[in-house]
C-alpha positions as CSV (number, residue, x, y, z in Angstrom):
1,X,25.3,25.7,-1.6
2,X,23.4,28.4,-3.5
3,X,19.8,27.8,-4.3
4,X,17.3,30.4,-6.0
5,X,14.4,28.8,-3.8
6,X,13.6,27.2,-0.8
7,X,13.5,22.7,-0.9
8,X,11.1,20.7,1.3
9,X,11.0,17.2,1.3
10,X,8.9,14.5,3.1
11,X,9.9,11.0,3.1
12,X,7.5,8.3,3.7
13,X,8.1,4.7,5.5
14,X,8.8,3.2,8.8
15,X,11.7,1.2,10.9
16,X,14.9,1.4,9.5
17,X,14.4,2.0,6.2
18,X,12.6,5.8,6.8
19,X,15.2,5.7,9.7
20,X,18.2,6.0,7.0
21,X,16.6,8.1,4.6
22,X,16.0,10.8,7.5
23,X,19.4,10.4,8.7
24,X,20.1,10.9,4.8
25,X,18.2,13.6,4.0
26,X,18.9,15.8,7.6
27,X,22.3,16.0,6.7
28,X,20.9,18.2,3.4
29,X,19.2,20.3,6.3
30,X,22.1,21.4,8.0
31,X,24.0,22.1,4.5
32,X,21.1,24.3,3.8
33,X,20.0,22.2,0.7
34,X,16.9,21.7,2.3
35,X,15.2,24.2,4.3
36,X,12.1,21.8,5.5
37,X,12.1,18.4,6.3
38,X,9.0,15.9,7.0
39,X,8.5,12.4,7.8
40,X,5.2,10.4,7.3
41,X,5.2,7.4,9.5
42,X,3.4,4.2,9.0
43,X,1.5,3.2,12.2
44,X,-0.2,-0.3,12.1
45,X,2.8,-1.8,13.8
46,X,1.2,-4.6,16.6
47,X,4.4,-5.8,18.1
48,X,7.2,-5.3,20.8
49,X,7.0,-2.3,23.0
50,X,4.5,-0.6,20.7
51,X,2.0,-3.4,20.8
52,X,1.6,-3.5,24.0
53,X,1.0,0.1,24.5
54,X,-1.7,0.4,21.7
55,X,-3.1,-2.5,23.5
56,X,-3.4,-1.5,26.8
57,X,-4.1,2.5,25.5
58,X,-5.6,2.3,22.5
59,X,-3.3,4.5,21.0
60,X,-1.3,4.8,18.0
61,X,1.6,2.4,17.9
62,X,4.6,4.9,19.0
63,X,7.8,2.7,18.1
64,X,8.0,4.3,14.0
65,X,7.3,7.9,15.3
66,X,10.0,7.6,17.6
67,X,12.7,6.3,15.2
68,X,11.6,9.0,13.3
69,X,12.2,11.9,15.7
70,X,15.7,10.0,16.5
71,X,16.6,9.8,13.1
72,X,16.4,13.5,13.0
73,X,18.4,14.8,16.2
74,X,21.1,17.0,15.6
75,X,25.0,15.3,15.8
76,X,25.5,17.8,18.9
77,X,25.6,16.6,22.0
78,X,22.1,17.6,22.7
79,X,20.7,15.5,19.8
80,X,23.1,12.5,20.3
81,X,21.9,12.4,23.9
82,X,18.7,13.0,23.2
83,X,18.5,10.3,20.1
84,X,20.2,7.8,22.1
85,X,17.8,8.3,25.6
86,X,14.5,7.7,23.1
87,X,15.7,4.9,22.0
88,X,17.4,3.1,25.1
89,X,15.1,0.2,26.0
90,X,14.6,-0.9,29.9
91,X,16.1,-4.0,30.7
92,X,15.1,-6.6,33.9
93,X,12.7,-9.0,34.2
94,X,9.6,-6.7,34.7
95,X,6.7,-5.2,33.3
96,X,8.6,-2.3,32.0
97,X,10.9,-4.8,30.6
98,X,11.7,-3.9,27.2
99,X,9.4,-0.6,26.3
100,X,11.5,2.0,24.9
101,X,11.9,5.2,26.7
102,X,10.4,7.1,24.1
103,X,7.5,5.5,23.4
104,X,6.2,6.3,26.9
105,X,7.6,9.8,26.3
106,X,5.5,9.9,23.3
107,X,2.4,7.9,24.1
108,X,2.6,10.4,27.6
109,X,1.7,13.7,25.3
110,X,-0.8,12.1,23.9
111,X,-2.4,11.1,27.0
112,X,-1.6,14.7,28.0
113,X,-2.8,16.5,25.2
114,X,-5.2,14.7,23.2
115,X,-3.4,15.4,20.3
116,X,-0.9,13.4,18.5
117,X,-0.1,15.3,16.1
118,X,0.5,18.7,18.4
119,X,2.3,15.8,21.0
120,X,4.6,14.8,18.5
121,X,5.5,18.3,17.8
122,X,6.3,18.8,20.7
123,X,8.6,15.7,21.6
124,X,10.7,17.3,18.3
125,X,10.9,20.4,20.0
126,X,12.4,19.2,22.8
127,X,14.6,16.5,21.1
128,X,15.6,19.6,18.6
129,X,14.5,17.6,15.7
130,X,15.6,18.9,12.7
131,X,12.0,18.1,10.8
132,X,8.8,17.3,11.5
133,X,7.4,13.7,11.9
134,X,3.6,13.0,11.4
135,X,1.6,9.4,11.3
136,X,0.1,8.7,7.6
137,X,-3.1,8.2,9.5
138,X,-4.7,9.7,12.8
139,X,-6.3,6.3,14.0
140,X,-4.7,2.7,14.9
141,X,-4.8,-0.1,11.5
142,X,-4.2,-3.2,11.6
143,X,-3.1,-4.9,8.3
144,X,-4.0,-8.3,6.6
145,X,-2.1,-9.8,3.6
146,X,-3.2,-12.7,1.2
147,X,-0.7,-15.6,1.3
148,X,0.2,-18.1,-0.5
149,X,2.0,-21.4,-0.2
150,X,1.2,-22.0,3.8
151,X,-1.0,-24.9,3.1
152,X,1.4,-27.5,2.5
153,X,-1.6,-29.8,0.9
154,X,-1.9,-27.3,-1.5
155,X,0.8,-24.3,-2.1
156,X,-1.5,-22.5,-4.7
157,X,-3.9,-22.0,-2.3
158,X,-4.1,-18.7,-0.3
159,X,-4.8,-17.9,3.0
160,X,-5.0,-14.4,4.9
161,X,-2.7,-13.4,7.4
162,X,-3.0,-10.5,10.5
163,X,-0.8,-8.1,11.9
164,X,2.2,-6.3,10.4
165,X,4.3,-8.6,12.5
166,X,2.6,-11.7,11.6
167,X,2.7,-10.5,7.8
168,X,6.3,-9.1,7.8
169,X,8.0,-12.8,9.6
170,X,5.0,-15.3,7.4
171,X,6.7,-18.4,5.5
172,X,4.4,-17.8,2.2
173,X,4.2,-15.7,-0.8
174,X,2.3,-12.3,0.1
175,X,0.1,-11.6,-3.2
176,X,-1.3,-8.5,-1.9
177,X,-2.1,-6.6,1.5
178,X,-4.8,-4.3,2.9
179,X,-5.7,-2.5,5.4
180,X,-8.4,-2.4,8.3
181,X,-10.3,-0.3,8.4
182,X,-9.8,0.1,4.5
183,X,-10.4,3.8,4.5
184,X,-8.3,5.1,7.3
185,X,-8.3,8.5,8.7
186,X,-5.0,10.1,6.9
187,X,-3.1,13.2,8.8
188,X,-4.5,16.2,7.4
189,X,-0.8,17.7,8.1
190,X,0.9,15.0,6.0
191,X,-1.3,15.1,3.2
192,X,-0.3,18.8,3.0
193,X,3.0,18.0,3.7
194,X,2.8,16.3,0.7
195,X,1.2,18.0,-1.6
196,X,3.8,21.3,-1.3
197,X,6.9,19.4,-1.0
198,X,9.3,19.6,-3.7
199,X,10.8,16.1,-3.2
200,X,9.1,13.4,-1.6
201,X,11.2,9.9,-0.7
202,X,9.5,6.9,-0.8
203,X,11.3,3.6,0.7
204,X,13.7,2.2,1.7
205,X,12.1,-0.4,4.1
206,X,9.9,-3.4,5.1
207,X,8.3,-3.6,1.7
208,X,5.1,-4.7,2.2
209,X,4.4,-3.4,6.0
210,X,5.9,-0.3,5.7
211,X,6.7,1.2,2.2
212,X,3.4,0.1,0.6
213,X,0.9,1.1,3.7
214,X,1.1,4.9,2.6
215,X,-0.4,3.7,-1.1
216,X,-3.1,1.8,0.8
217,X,-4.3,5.1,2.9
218,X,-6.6,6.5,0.0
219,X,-6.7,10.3,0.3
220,X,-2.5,9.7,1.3
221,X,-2.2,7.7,-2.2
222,X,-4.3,10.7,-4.1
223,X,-1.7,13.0,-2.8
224,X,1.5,11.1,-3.6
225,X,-0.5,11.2,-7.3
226,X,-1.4,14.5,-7.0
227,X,1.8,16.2,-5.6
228,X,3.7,18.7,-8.1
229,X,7.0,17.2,-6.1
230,X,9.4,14.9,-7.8
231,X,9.0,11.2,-6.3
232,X,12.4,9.3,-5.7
233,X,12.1,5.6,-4.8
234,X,14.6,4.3,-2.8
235,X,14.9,0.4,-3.6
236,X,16.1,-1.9,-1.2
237,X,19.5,-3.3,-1.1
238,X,17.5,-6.8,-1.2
239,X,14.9,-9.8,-0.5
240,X,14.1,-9.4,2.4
241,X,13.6,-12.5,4.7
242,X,9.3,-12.8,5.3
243,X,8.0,-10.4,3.3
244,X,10.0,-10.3,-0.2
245,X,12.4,-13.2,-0.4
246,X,13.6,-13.9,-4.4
247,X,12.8,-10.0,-4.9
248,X,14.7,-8.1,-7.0
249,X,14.4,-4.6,-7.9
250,X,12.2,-4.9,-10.8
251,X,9.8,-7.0,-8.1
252,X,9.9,-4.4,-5.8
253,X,8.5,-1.8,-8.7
254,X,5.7,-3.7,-9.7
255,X,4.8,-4.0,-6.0
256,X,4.4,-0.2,-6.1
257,X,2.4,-0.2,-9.2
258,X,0.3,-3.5,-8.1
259,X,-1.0,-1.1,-5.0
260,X,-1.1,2.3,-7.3
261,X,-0.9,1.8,-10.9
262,X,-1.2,5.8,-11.2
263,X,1.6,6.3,-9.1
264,X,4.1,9.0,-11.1
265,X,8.1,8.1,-10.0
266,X,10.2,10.9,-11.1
267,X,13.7,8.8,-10.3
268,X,14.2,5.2,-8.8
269,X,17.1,5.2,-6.7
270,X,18.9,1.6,-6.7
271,X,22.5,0.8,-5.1
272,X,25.5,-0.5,-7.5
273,X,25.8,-3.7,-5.6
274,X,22.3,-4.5,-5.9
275,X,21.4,-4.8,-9.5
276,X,22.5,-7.8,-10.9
277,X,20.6,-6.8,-14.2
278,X,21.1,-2.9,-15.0
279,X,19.6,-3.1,-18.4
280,X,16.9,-5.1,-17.6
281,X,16.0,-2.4,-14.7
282,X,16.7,0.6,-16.8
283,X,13.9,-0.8,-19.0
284,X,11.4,-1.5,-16.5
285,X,12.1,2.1,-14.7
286,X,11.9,3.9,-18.3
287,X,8.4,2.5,-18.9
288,X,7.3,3.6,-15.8
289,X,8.1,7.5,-17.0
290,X,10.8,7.3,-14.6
291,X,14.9,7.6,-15.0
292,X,17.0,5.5,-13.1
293,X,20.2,6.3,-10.6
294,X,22.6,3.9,-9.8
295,X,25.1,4.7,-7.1
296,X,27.2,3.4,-4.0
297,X,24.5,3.8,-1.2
298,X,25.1,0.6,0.4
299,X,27.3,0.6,4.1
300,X,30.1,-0.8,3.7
301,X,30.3,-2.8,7.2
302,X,26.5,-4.3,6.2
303,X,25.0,-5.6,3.0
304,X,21.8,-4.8,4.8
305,X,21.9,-1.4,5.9
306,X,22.2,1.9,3.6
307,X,24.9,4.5,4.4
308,X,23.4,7.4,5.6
309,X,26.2,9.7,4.3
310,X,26.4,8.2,0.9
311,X,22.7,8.7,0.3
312,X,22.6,12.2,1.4
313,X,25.4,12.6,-1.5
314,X,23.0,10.6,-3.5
315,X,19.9,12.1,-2.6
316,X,22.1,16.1,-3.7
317,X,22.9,14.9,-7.0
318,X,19.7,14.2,-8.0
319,X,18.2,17.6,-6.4
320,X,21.0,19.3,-8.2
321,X,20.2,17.6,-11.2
322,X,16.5,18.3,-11.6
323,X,17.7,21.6,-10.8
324,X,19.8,21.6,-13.8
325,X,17.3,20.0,-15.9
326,X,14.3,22.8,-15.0
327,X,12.2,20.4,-13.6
């Protein structure tokens, strides 16, 4: 495909939600429609494999980071091999039960280097990574959300809530979260990353734990204001069990703007199956100064789970179409 300039984009999130939009959007890599890819990882994650490690190291919580770098190996042998080895998990009844291969790869650099974002460069370069992946913030968070409906003397009343885990599986209604410390320390590299990217992609994912994090990191939030880059929200395919049940899309938008009224959404990218109410979300995106895409992104095998291949044709159609439109 022909282009008169180069494309970067940097997509924002965590778990399986950035994990499909980088699967998505490193296709567009190897057609050339992109020439520079980046991936801003949330990092207050206090569970699993990764919890343990930032426990006993004090370190960044590595689980994210390395879906990230998996999500972007090549579909040679080398990154197949490569993608599945970070991600096998040891099995037995040990210690070592259940830690993923590459967080210890990961959380190794850093002990190594001192460094994590010059560590995590180098795990991509010897995965062959086809982008760069960077944590929105340089220093361990932990996250709190208001709840509501867990006193079952009195369901208005709210009550805060700890941990991303503990927050992403709670039986209540999360009003808002936040972050400790509140001002994080946000990756100089990402905040550039954003700032000269030409598209950024925000979502899918964990709503509230790790699609909304990046808007609570201050000087991360004033860049995804700031950028000149076109902003695509990627909408989830549905409530989510936890953290958004009764959510629809319009629910998941004014989450966004609850956390960063100024936030500027160039186009809101929702799947066909998904929106019971097109009208009703047109409305609701055009207020926002945005325009709305609705398209077949879902798998077809899951309800859950976006098609990696059917977003990357999603994703190219919008890039060609801002194209077309000057923008």
């Amino acid at each position: 495909m022909a282009r008169d300039t180069a494309q970067s984009a940097v997509a924002l999130g965590g778990g399986h939600g950035l994990f499909a939009s980088l699967s998505a959007l490193r296709r567009l890599v190897a057609e050339l429609t992109l020439d520079e890819l980046t991936a801003v990882v949330t990092v207050a994650d206090n569970g699993g494999s990764s919890g343990r490690l930032r426990e006993e190291f004090g370190v960044l919580p590595p689980g994210d980071l390395r879906m990230a770098l998996a999500a972007l190996c090549g579909d040679d042998e080398w990154g197949r091999t490569w993608a599945e080895l970070v991600q096998h998990r040891f099995e037995g009844d040990g210690d070592m039960r259940g830690h993923a291969i590459g967080n210890l790869l990961i959380v190794g650099l850093w002990e190594l280097m001192g460094d994590p974002v010059r560590a995590l460069d180098w795990v991509g370069r010897l995965l062959g990574a086809r982008g760069r992946v960077l944590p929105m913030a340089i220093t361990p968070i932990d996250m709190t959300a208001v709840v509501r409906g867990l006193d079952t003397t009195d369901l208005s009343r709210t009550s805060t809530v700890r941990g991303q885990v503990e927050v992403a599986t709670t039986h209540g209604q999360i009003v808002s979260v936040a972050l400790e410390p509140t001002h994080p320390d946000a990756c100089a590299e990402a905040i550039d990353a954003v700032m000269s990217a030409d598209w950024v992609v925000l979502g899918p994912g964990s709503w509230f734990t790790s699609v909304i994090p990046h808007l609570m990191v201050p000087k991360l939030r004033q860049a995804l204001i700031d950028t000149s880059g076109c902003l695509i929200v990627v909408l989830n395919l549905g409530p989510q069990e936890g953290e958004t049940p009764g959510f629809g899309p319009e629910d998941h938008l004014a989450a966004l703007f609850e956390h960063a009224p100024d936030l500027k959404i160039h186009t809101v990218l929702a799947d066909v199956r998904s929106v019971v109410h097109p009208g009703q979300l047109d409305r609701s995106v055009s207020a926002s100064g945005a325009r709305l895409v609705i398209a077949d992104i879902a798998a077809e095998d899951a309800s859950d789970r976006h098609d990696d291949a059917k977003l990357a044709a999603a994703f190219e159609e919008i890039m060609a179409g801002s194209r077309v439109e000057g923008h």
